[in-house]
Biopython code that builds the backbone (N, CA, C, O; Angstrom):
import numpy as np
from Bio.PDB.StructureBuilder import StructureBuilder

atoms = [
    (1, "UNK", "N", (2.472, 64.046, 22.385)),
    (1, "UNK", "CA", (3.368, 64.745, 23.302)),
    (1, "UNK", "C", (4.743, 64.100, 23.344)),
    (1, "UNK", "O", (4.931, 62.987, 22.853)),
    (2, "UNK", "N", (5.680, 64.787, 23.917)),
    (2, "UNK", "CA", (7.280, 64.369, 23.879)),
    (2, "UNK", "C", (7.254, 63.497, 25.317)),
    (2, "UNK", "O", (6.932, 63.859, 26.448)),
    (3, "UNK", "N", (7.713, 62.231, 24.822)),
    (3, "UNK", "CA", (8.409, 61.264, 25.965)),
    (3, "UNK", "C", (8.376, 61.625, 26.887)),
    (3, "UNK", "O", (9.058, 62.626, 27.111)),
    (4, "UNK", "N", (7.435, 60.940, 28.164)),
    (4, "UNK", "CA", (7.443, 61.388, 29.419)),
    (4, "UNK", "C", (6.389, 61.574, 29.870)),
    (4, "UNK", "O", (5.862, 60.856, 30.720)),
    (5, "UNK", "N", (5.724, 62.948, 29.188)),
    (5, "UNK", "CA", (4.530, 63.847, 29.238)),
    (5, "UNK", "C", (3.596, 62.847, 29.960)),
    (5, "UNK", "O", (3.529, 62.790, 31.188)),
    (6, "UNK", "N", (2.871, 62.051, 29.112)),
    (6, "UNK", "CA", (2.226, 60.966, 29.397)),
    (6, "UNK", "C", (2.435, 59.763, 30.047)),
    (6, "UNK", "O", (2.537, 58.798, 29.291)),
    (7, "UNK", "N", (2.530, 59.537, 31.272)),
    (7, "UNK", "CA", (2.978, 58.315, 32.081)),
    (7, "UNK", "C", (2.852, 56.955, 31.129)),
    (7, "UNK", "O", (1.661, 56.656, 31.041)),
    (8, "UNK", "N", (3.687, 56.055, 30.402)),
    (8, "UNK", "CA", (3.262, 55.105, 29.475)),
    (8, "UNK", "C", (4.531, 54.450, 29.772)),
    (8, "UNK", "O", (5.573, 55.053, 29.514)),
    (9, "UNK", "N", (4.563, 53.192, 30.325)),
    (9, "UNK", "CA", (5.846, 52.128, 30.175)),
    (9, "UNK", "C", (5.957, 52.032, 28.971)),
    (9, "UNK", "O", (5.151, 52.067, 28.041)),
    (10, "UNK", "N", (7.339, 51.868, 29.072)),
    (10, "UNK", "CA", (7.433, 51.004, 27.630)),
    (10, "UNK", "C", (7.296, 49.780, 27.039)),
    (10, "UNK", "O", (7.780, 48.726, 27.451)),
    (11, "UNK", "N", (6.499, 49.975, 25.880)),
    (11, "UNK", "CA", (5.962, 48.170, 25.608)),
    (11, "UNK", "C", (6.870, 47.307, 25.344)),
    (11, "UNK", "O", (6.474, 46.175, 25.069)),
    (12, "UNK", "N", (8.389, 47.582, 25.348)),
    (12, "UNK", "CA", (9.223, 46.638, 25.049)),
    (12, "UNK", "C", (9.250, 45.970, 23.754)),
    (12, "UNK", "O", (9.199, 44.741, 23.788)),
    (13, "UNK", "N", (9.334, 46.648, 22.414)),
    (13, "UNK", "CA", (9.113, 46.548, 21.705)),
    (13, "UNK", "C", (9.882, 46.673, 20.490)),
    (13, "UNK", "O", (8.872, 46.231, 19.943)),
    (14, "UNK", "N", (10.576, 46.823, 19.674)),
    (14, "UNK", "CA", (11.531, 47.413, 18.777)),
    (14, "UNK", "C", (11.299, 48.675, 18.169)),
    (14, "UNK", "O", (12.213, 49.496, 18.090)),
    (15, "UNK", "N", (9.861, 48.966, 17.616)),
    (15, "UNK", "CA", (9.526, 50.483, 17.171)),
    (15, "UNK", "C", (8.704, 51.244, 18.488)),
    (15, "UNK", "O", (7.674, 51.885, 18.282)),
    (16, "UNK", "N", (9.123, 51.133, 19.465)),
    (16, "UNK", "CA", (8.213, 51.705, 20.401)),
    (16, "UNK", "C", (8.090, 53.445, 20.080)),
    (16, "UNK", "O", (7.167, 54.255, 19.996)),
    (17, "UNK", "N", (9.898, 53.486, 19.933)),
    (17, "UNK", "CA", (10.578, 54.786, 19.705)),
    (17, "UNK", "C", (9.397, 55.625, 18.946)),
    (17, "UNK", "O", (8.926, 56.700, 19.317)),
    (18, "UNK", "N", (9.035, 54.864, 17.789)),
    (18, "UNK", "CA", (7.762, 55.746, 16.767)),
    (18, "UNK", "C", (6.568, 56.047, 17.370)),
    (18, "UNK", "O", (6.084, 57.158, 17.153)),
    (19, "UNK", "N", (6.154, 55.481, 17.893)),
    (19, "UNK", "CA", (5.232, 55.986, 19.456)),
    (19, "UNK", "C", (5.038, 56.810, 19.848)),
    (19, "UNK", "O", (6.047, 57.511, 19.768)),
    (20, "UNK", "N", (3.892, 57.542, 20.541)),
    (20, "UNK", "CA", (3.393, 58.200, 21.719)),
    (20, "UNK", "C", (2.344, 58.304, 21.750)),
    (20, "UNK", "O", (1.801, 58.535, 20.669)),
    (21, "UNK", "N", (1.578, 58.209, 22.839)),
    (21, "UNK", "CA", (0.312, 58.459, 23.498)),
    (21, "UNK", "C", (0.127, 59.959, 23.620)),
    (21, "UNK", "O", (0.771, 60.960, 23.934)),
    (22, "UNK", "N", (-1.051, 59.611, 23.224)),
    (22, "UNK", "CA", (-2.132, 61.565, 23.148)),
    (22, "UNK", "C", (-3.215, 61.788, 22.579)),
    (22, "UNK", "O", (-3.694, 60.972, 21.792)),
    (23, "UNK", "N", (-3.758, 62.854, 22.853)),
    (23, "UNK", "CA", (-5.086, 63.518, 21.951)),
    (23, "UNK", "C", (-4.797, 63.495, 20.843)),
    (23, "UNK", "O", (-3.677, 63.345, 20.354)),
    (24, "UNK", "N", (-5.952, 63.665, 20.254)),
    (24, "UNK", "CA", (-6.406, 64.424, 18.652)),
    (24, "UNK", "C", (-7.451, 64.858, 19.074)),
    (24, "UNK", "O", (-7.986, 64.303, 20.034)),
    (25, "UNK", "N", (-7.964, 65.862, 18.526)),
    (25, "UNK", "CA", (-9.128, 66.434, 18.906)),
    (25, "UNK", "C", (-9.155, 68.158, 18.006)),
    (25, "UNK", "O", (-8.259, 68.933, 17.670)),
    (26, "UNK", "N", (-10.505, 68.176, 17.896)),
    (26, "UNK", "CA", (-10.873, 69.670, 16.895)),
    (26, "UNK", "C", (-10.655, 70.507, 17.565)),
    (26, "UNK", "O", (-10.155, 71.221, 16.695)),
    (27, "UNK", "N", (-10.575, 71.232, 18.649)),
    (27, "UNK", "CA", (-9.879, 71.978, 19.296)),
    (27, "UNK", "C", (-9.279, 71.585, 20.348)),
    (27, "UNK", "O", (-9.310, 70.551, 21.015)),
    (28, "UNK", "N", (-8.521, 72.913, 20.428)),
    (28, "UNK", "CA", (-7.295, 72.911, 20.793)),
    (28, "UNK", "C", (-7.469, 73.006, 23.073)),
    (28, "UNK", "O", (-6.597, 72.866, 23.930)),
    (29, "UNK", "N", (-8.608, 73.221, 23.168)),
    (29, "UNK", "CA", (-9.529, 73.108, 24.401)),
    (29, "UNK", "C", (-9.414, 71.897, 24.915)),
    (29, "UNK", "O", (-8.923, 71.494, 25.969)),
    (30, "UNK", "N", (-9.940, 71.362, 24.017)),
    (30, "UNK", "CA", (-10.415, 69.705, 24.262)),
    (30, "UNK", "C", (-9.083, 68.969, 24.421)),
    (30, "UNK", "O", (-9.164, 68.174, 25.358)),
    (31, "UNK", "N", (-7.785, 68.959, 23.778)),
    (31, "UNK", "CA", (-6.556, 69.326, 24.210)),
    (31, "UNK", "C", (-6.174, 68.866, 25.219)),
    (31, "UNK", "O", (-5.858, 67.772, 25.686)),
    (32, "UNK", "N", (-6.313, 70.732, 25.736)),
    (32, "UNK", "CA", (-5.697, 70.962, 26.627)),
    (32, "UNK", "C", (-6.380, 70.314, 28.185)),
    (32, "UNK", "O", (-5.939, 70.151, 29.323)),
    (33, "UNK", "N", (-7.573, 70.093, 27.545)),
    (33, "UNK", "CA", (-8.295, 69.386, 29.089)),
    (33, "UNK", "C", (-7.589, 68.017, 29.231)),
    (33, "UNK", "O", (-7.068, 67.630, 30.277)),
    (34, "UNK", "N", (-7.620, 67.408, 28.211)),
    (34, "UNK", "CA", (-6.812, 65.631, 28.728)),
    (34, "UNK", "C", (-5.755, 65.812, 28.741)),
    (34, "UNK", "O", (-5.330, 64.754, 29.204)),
    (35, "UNK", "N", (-4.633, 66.640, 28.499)),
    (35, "UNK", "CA", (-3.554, 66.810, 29.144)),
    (35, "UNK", "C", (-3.553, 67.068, 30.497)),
    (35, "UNK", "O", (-2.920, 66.288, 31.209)),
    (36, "UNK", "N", (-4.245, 68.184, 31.104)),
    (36, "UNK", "CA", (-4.537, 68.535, 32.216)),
    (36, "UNK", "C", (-5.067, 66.881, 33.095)),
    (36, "UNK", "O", (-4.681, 66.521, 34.207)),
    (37, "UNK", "N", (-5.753, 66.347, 32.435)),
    (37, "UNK", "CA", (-6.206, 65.109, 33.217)),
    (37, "UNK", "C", (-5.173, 64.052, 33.029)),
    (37, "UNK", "O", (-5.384, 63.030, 33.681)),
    (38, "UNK", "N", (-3.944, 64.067, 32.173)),
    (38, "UNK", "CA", (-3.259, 62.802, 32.651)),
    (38, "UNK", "C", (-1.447, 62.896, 31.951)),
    (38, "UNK", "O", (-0.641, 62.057, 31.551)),
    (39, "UNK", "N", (-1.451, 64.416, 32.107)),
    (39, "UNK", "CA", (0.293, 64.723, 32.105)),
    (39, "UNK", "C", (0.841, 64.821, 33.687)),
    (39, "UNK", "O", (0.205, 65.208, 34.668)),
    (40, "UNK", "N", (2.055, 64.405, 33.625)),
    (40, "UNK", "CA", (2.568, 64.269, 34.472)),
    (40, "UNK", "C", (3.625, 63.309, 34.867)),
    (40, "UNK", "O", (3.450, 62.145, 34.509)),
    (41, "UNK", "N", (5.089, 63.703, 35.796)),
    (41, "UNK", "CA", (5.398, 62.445, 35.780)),
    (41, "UNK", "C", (5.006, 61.352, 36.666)),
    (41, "UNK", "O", (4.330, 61.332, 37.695)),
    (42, "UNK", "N", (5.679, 60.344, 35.919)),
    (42, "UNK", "CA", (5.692, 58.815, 36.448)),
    (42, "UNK", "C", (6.865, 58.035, 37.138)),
    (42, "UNK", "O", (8.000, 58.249, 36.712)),
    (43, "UNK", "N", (6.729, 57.363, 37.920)),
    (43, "UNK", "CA", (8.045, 56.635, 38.448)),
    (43, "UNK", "C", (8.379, 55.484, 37.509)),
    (43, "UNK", "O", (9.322, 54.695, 37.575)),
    (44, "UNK", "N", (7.463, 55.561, 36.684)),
    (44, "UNK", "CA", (7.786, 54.075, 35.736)),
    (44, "UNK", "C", (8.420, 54.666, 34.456)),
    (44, "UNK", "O", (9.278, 54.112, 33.768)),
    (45, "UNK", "N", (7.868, 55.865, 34.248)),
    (45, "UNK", "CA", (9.324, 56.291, 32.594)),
    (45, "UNK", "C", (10.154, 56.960, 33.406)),
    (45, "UNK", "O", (10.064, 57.790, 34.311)),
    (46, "UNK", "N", (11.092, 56.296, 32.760)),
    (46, "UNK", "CA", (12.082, 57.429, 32.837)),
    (46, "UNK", "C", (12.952, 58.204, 31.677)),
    (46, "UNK", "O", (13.524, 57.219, 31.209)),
    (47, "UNK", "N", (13.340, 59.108, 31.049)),
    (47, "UNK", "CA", (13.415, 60.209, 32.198)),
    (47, "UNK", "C", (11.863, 60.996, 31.895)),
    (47, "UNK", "O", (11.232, 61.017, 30.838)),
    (48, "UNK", "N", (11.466, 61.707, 33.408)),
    (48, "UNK", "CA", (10.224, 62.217, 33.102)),
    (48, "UNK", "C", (10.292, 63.331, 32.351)),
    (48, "UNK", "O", (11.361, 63.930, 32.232)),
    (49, "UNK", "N", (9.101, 63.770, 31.720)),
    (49, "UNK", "CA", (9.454, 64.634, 31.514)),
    (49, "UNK", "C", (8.923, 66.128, 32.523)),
    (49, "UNK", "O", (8.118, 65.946, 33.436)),
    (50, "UNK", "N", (9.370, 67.293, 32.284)),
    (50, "UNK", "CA", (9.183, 68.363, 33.700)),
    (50, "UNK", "C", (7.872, 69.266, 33.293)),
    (50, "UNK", "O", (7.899, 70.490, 33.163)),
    (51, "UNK", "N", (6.560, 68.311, 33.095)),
    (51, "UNK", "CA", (5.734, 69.183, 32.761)),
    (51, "UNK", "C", (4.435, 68.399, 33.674)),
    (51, "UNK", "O", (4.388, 67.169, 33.678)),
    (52, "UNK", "N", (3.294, 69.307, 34.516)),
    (52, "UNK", "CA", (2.137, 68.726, 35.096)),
    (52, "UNK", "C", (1.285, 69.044, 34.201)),
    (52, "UNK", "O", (1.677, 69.796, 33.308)),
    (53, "UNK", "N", (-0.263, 68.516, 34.183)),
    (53, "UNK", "CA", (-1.130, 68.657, 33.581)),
    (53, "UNK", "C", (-1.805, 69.754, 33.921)),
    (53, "UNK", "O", (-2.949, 69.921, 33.497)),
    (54, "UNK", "N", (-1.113, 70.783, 34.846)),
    (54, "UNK", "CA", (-1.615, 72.437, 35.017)),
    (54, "UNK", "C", (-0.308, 72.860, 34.190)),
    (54, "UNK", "O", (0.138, 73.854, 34.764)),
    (55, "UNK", "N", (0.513, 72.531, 33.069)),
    (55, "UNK", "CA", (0.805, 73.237, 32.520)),
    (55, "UNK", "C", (0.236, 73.796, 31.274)),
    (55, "UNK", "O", (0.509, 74.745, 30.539)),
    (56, "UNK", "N", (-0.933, 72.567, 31.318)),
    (56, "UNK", "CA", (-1.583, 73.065, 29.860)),
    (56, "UNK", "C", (-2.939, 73.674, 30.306)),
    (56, "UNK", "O", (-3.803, 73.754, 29.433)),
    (57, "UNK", "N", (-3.247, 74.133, 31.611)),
    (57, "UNK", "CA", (-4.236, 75.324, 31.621)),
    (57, "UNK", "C", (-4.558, 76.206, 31.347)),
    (57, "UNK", "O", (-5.750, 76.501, 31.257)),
    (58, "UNK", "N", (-3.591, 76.972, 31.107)),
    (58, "UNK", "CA", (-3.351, 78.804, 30.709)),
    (58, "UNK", "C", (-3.684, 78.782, 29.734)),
    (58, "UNK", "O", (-4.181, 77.785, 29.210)),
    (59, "UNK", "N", (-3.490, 80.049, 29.092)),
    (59, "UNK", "CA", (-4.255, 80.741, 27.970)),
    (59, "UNK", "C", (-3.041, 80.790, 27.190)),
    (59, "UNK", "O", (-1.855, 80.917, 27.498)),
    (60, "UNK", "N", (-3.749, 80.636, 25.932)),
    (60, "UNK", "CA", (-2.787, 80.145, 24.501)),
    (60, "UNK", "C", (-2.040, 81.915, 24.360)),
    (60, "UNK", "O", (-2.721, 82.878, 24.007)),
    (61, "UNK", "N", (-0.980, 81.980, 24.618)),
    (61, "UNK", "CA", (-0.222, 83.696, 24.027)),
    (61, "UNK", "C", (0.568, 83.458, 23.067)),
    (61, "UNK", "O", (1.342, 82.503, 23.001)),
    (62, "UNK", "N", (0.406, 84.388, 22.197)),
    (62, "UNK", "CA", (0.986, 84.704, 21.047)),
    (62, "UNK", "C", (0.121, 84.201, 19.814)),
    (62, "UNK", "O", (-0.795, 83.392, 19.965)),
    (63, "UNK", "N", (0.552, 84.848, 18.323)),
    (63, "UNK", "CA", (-0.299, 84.461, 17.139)),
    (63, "UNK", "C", (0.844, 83.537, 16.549)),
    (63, "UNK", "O", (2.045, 83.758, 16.399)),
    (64, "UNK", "N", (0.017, 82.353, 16.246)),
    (64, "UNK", "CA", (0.863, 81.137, 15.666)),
    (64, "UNK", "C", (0.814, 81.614, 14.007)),
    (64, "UNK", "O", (1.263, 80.739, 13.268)),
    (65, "UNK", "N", (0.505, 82.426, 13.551)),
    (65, "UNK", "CA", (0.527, 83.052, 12.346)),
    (65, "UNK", "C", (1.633, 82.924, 11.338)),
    (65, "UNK", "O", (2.688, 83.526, 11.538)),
    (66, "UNK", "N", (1.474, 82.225, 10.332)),
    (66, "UNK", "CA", (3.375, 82.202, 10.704)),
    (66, "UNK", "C", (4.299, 80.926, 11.032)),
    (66, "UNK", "O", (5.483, 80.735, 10.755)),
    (67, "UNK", "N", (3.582, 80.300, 11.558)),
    (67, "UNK", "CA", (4.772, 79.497, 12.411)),
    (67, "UNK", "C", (4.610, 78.322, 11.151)),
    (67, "UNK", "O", (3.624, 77.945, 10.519)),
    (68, "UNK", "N", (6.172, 77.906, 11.098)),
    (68, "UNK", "CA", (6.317, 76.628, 10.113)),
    (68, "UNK", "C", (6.496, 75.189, 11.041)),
    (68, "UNK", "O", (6.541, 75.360, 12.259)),
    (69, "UNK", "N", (6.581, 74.031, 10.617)),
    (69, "UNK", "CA", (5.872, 72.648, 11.017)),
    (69, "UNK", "C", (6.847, 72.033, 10.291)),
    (69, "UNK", "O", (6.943, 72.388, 9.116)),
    (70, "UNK", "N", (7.607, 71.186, 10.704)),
    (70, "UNK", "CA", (8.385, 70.233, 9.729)),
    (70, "UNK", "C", (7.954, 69.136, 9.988)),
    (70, "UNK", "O", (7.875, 68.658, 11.119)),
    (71, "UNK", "N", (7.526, 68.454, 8.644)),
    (71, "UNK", "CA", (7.095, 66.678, 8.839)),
    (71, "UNK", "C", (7.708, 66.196, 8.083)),
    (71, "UNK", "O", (8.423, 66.939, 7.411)),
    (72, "UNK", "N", (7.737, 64.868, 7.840)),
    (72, "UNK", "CA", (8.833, 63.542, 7.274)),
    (72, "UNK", "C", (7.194, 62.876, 6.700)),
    (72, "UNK", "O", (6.124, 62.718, 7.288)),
    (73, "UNK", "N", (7.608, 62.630, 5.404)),
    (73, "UNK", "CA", (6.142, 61.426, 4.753)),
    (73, "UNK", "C", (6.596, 60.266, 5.534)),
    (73, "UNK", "O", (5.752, 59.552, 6.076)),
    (74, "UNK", "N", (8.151, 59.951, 5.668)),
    (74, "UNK", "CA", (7.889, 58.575, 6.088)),
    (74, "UNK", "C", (9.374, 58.344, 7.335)),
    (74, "UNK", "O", (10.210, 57.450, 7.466)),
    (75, "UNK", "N", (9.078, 59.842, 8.170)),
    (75, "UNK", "CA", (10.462, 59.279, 8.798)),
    (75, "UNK", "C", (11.823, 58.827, 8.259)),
    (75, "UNK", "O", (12.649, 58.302, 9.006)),
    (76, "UNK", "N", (12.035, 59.024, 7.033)),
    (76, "UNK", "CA", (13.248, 58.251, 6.537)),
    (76, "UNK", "C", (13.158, 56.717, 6.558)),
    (76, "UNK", "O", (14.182, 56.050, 6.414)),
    (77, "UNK", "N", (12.111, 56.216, 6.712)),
    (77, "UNK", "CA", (12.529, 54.674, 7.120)),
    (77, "UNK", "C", (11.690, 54.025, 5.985)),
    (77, "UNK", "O", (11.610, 52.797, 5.951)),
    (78, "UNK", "N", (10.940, 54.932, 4.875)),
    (78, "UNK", "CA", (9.974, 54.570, 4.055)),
    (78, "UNK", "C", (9.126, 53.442, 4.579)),
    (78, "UNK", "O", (8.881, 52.282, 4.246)),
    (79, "UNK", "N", (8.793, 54.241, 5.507)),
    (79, "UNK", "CA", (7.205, 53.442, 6.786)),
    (79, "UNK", "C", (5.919, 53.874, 5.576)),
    (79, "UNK", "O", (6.005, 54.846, 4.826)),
    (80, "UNK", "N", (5.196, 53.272, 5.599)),
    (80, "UNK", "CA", (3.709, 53.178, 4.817)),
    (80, "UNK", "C", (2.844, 54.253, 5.551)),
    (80, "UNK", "O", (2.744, 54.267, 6.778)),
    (81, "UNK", "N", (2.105, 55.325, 4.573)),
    (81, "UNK", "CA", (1.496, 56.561, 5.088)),
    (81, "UNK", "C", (0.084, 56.255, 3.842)),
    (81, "UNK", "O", (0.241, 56.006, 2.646)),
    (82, "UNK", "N", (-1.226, 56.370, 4.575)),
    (82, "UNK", "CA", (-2.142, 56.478, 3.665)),
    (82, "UNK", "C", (-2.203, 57.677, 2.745)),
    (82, "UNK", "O", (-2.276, 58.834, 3.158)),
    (83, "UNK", "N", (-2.164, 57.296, 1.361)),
    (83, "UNK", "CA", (-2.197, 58.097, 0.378)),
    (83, "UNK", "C", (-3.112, 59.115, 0.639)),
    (83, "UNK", "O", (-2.689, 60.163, 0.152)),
    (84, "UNK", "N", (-4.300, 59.273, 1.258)),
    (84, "UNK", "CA", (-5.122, 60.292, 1.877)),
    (84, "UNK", "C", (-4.797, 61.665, 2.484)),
    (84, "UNK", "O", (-5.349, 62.759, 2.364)),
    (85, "UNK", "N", (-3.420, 61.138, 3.370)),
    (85, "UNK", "CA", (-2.984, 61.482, 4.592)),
    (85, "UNK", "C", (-2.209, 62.499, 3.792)),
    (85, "UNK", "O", (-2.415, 63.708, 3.692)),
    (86, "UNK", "N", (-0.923, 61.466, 3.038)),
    (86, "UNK", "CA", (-0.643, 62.261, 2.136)),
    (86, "UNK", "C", (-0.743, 63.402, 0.965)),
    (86, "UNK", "O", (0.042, 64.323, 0.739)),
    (87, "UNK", "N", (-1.518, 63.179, 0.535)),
    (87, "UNK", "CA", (-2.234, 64.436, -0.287)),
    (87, "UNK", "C", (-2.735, 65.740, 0.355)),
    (87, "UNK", "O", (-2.897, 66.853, -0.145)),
    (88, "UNK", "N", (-2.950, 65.252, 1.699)),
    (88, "UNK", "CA", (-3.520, 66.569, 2.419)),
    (88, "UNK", "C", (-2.185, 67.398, 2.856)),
    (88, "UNK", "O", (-2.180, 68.624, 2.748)),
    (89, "UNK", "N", (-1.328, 66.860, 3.231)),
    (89, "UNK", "CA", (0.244, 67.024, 4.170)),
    (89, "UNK", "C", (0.660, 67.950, 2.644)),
    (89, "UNK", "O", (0.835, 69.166, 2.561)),
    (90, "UNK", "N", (0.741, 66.907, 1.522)),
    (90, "UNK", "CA", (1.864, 67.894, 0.201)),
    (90, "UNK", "C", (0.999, 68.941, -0.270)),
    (90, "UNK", "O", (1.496, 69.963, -0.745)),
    (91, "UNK", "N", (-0.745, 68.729, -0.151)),
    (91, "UNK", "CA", (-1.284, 69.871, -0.981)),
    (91, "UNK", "C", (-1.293, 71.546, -0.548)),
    (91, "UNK", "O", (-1.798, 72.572, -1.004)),
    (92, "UNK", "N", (-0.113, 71.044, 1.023)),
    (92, "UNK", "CA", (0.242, 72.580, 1.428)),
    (92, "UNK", "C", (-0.976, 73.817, 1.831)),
    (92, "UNK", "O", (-0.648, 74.973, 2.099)),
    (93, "UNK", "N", (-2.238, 73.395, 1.817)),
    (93, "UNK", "CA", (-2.950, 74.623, 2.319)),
    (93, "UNK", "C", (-2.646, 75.084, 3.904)),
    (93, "UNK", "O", (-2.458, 74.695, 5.056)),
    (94, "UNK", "N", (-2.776, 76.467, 2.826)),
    (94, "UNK", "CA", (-2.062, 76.849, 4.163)),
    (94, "UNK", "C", (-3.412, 78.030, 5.302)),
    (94, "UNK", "O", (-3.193, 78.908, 6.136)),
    (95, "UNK", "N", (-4.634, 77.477, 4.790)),
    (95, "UNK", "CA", (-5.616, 78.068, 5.274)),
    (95, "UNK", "C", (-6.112, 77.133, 6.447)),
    (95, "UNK", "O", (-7.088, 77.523, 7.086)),
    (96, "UNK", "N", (-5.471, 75.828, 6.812)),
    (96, "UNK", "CA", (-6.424, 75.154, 7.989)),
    (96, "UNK", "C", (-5.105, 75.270, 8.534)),
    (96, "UNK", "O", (-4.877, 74.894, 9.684)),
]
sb = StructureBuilder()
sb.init_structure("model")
sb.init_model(0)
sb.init_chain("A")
sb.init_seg("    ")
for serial, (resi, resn, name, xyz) in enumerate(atoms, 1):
    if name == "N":
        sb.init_residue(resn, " ", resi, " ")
    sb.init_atom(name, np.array(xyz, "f"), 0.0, 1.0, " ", f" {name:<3s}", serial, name[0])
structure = sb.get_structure()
């Protein structure tokens, strides 16, 4: 999720920036339930961001059919990506 979402100080760190706290999960349900259980803001980030964890209750509208995704292999910073990871990202299927 985008900065905020997730109440998380910052570790004070130099790459924190590359960071964020969140799900993964096989659906998109499972999701939306731990958002629901721990979006929201915090008095400790700032700036919050303007979303509660009843924003991810509702029902998914519209067909994502279609929709394009832009990713970076390495951020520009030629950061280390498992070759695994990679092959799946360039081999472009566009069926999952």
């Amino acid at each position: 999720p985008s900065h905020g979402v997730i109440p998380t100080p910052p570790p004070g760190d130099d790459w924190a920036w590359l960071t964020r706290t969140g799900p993964m999960a096989r659906e998109v349900s499972d999701v939306a339930l731990f958002m629901f259980a721990v979006a929201g803001p915090s008095p400790r980030v700032r700036p919050p961001a303007p979303v509660t964890g009843s924003d991810f209750t509702g029902p998914l509208l519209g067909d994502l059919r279609g929709v394009r995704v832009a990713w970076s292999p390495d951020l520009g910073l030629g950061l280390p990506v498992e070759p695994e990871v990679l092959a799946v990202l360039e081999g472009g299927d566009r069926n999952t």
